[in-house]
C-alpha positions as CSV (number, residue, x, y, z in Angstrom):
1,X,95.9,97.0,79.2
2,X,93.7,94.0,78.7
3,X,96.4,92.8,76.4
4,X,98.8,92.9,79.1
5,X,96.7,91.4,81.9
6,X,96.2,88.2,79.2
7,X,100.1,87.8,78.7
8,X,100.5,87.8,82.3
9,X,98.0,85.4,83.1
10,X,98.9,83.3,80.2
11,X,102.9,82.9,81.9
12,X,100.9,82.3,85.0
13,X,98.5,79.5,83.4
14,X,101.2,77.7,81.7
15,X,103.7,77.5,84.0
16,X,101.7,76.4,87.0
17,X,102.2,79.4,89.2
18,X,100.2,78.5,91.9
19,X,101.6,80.4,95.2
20,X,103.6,83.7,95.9
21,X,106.8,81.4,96.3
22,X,106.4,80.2,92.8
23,X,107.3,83.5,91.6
24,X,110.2,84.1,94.4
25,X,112.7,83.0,91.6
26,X,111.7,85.5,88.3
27,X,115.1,84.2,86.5
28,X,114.0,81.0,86.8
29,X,110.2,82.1,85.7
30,X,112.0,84.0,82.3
31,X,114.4,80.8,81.5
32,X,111.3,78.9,81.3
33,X,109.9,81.3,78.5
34,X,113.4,80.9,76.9
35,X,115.2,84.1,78.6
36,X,118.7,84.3,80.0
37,X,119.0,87.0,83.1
38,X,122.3,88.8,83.5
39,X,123.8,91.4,85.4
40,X,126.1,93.8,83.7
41,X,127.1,97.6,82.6
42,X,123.8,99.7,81.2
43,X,125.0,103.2,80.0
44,X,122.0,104.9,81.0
45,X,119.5,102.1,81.2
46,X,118.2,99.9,84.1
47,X,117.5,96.7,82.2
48,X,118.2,95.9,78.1
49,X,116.2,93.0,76.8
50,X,117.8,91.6,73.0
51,X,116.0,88.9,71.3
52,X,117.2,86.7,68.7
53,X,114.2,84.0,67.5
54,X,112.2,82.4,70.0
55,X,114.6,83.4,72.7
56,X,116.1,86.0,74.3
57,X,118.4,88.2,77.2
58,X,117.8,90.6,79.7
59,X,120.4,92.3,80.8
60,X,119.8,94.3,84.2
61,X,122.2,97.1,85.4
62,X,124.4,96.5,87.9
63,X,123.8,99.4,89.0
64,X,120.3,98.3,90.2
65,X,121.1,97.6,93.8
66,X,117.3,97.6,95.0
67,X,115.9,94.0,95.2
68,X,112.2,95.3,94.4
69,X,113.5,97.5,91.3
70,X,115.5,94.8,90.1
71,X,112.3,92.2,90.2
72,X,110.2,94.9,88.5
73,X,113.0,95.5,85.6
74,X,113.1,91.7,85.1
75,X,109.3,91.5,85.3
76,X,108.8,94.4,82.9
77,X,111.3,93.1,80.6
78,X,109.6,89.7,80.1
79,X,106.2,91.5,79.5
80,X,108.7,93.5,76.5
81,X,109.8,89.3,75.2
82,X,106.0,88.2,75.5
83,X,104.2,90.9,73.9
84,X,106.6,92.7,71.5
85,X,109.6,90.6,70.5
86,X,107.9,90.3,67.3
87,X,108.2,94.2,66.8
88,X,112.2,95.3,67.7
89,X,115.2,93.1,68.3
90,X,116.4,95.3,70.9
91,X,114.5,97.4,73.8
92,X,116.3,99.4,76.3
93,X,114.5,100.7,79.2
94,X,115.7,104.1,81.7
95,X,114.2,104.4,84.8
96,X,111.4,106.9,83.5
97,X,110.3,104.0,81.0
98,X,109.6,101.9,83.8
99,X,108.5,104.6,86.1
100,X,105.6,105.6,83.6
101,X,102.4,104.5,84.5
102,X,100.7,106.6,81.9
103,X,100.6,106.9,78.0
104,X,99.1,108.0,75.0
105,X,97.3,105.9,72.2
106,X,99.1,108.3,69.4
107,X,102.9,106.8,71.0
108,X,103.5,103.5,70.3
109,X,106.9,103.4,72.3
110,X,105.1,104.5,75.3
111,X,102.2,102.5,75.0
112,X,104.8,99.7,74.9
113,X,106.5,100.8,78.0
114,X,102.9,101.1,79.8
115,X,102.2,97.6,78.7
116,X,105.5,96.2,80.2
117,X,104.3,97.7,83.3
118,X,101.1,96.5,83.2
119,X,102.6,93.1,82.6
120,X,104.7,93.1,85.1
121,X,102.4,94.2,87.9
122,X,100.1,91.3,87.2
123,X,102.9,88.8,86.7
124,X,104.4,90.0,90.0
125,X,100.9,90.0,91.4
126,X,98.5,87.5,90.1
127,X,95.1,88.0,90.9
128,X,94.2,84.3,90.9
129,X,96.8,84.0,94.3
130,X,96.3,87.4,95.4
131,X,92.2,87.9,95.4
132,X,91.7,86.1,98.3
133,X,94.4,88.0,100.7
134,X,92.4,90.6,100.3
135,X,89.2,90.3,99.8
136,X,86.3,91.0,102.7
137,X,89.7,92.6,104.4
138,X,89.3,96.3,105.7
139,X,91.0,98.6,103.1
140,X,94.1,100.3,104.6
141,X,97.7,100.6,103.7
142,X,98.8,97.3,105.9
143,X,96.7,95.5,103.6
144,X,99.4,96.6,100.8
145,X,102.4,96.0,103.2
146,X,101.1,92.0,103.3
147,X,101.0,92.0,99.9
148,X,104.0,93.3,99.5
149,X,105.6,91.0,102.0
150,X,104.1,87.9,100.5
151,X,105.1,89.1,97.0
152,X,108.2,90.7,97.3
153,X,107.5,93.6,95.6
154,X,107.9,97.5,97.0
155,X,105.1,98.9,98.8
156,X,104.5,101.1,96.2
157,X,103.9,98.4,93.3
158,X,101.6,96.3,96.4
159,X,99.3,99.5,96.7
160,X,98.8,99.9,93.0
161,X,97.7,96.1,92.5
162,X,96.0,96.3,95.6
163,X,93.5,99.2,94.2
164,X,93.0,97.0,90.8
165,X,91.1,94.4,93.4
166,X,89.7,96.5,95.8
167,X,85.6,95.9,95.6
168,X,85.6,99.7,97.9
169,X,86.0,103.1,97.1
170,X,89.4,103.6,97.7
171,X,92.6,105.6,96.1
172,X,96.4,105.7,96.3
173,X,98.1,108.7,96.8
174,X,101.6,109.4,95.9
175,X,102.8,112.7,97.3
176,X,106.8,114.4,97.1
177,X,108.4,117.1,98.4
178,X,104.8,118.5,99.6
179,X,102.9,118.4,96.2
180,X,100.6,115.2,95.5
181,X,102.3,114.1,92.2
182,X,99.4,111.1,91.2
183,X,96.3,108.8,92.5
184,X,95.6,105.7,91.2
185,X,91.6,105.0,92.0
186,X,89.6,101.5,92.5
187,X,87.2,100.7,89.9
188,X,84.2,102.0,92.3
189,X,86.2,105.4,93.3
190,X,86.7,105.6,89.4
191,X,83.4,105.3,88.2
192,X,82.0,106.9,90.8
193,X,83.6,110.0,89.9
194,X,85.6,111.1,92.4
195,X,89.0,113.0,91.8
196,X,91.8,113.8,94.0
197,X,93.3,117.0,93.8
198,X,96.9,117.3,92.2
199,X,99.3,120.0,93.2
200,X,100.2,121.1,96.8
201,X,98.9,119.0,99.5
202,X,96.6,120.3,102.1
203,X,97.3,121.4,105.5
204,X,94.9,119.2,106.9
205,X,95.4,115.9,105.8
206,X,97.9,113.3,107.6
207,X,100.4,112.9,104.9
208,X,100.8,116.8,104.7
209,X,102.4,116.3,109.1
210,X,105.0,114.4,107.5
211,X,106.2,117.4,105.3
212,X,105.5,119.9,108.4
213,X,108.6,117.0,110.1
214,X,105.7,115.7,112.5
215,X,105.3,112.0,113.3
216,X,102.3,110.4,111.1
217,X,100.2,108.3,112.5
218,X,100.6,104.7,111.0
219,X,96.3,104.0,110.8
220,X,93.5,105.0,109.4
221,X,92.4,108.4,110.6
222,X,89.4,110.7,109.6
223,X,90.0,114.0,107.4
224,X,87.8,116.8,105.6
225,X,86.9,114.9,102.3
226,X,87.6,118.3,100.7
227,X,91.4,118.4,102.2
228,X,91.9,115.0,99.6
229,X,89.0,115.2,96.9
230,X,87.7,117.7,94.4
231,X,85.0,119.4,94.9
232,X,82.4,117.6,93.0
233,X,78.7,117.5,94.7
234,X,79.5,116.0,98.0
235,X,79.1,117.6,101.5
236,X,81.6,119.7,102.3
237,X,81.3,118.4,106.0
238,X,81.6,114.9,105.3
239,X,84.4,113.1,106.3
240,X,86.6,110.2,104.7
241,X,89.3,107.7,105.9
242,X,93.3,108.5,105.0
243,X,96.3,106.0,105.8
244,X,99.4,107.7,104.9
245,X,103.1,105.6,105.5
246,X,105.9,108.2,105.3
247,X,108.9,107.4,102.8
248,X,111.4,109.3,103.8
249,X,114.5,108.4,101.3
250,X,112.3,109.7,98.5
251,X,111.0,112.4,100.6
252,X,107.8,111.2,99.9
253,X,104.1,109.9,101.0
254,X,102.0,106.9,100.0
255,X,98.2,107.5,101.0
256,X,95.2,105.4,101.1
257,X,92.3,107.3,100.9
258,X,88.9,105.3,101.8
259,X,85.2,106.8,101.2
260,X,83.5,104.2,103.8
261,X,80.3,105.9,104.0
262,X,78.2,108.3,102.0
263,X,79.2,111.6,101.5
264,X,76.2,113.0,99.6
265,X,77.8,112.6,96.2
């Protein structure tokens, strides 16, 4: 990860990127590293990055209709070019490659594909531009729909880099199809301990009206801190904050969770 975060910063450093509109443009950002972007057939792949010396292409689907997947698949392939061009002539990348958010340190392929996506969520999102849009802000899920805005990313990617600069105890939820599938924590929710619970969702929280065909309401709300978290020490009676923003093509939920005040942890 921390190798990532450098490579990204370093694009950012040397090419002056000083504003969200700098980065509008990413096939302008990768021809200034000395990589072509094209569109054309992918049997099975979104994006195909070949390299040959100091330079190389990336070829994105055309299938890739999305403009947010099609940023991310440029953005992840330049992360490939920067940090591993030394190590394959040739990486192609499916959907699950650039879907994957987690790996193991005994795959080097996937640690690879992790990397990319590190890379490319702090290319797409530099903290240097973004910090200040959001910090001393109240944590909720229109905080990631700015950044999403300003950055031109999907809501989903927003969240994520949101919760790497989050100074509260916050989490993103992703559930589908009525099961929470991940969370991805802030550093205090992390080292604090606390754990969301994987698996079906609970009655009681927001996100679960959306599966029940309900309207959910777009703020935060107060739930049961055991309806989101595991059971870990805290009181059972306390409460915490939830912001859930329905996303219906996937079937899906994205959740904010916020611990504002003590819960007896």
């Amino acid at each position: 990860m921390a190798l990532a975060r450098a490579s990204a910063a370093n694009v950012i450093e040397e090419l002056g990127i000083g504003s969200a509109d700098d980065l509008r443009r990413l096939e302008d950002l990768a021809w200034a590293r000395g990589v072509l972007v094209r569109e054309g057939p992918i049997g099975g792949a979104e994006a195909r990055l070949t390299v040959r010396g100091r330079h190389g292409v990336i070829t994105v689907s055309s299938r890739v209709e999305n403009r947010h997947r099609r940023r991310y698949a440029i953005a992840h392939e330049i992360g490939h070019f920067e940090m591993h061009r030394g190590e394959s002539q040739l990486t192609v990348c499916v959907e699950a490659d650039i879907d994957r958010r987690f790996g193991t340190k005994y795959e080097s392929a996937m640690r690879r594909e992790v990397d990319a996506n590190e890379f490319a969520s702090h290319l797409l999102i530099p903290e240097k531009i973004a910090l200040p849009l959001v910090t001393g802000v109240k944590p909720s899920m229109k905080v990631a729909k700015s950044l999403g805005d300003d950055f031109d990313v999907s809501l989903t990617a927003a969240a994520l880099a949101y919760m790497r600069m989050c100074n509260d105890i916050c989490a993103i939820v992703y559930s589908k199809d009525g099961l929470v599938k991940w969370f991805a924590p802030s550093k205090d929710f992390r080292e604090l301990g606390f754990f969301v619970e994987l698996g079906p969702i609970d009655g009681y929280t927001i996100a679960a009206d959306f599966f029940r065909g309900r309207t959910v309401t777009d703020a935060l709300m107060s739930v049961d801190t055991v309806s989101w978290l595991a059971p870990r020490g805290f009181d059972r009676e306390s409460m915490i904050k939830e912001h859930s923003v329905p996303m219906p093509s996937y079937n899906a939920v994205l959740s904010l969770l916020w611990v504002d005040k003590d819960i007896g942890f």
